[in-house]
N, C-alpha and C positions, 0 to 999 in steps of 0.2 A: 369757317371759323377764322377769325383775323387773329394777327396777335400781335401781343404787346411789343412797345419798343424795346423794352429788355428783351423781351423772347426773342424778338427778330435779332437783337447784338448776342445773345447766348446763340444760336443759330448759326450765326455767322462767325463766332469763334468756334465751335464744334466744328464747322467746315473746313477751315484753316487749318487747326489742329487734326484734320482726317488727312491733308492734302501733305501735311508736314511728318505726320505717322509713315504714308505712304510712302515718302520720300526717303524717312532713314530708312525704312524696310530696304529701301529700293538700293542701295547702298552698303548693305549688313549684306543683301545676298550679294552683289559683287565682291565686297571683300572679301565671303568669304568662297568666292570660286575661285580667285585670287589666289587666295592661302592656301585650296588647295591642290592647285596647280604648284606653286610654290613647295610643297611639302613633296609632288613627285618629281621635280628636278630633284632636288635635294637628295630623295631616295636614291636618285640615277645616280646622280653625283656619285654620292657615297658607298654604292654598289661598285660602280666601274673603280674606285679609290681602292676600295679593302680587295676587288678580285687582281689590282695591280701591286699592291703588297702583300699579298698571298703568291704572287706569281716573281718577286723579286725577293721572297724572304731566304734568306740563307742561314746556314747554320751558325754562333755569333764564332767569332775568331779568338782563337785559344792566343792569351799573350803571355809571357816568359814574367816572371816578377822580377822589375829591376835589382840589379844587384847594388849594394850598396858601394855607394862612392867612399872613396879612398882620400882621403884630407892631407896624407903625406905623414902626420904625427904619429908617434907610437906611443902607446898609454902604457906604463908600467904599473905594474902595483907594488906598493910599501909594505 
């Protein structure tokens, strides 16, 4: 079976666009082993973070309420 000039250019676009499919496929899986290597630093990161301020948290520090300052005036009442 021959086929048409069209056939043969529809043909030959379905191929391109197989080769161009393939290609973001081929790209999607990288990225996303990428991300998810990304997402276990991250994990690490922030595991060894929160177990070093767990490990530096201290109780917070009790401070005295300023006393009020003294302006020198004496306020009388009438």
């Amino acid at each position: 079976m021959t086929l048409t000039p069209l056939e043969k250019e529809l043909l030959a676009c379905v191929e391109e666009l197989e080769k161009s499919v393939s290609a973001c496929m081929q790209r999607q899986l990288e990225q996303e082993k990428a991300l998810a290597e990304l997402r276990s630093e991250l994990n690490a990161s922030l595991s060894t973070l929160h177990g070093a301020l767990e490990a530096g948290r201290r109780p917070p520090e009790r401070t005295e309420p300023e006393e009020r300052k003294r302006t020198g005036f004496i306020r009388r009442r009438t």
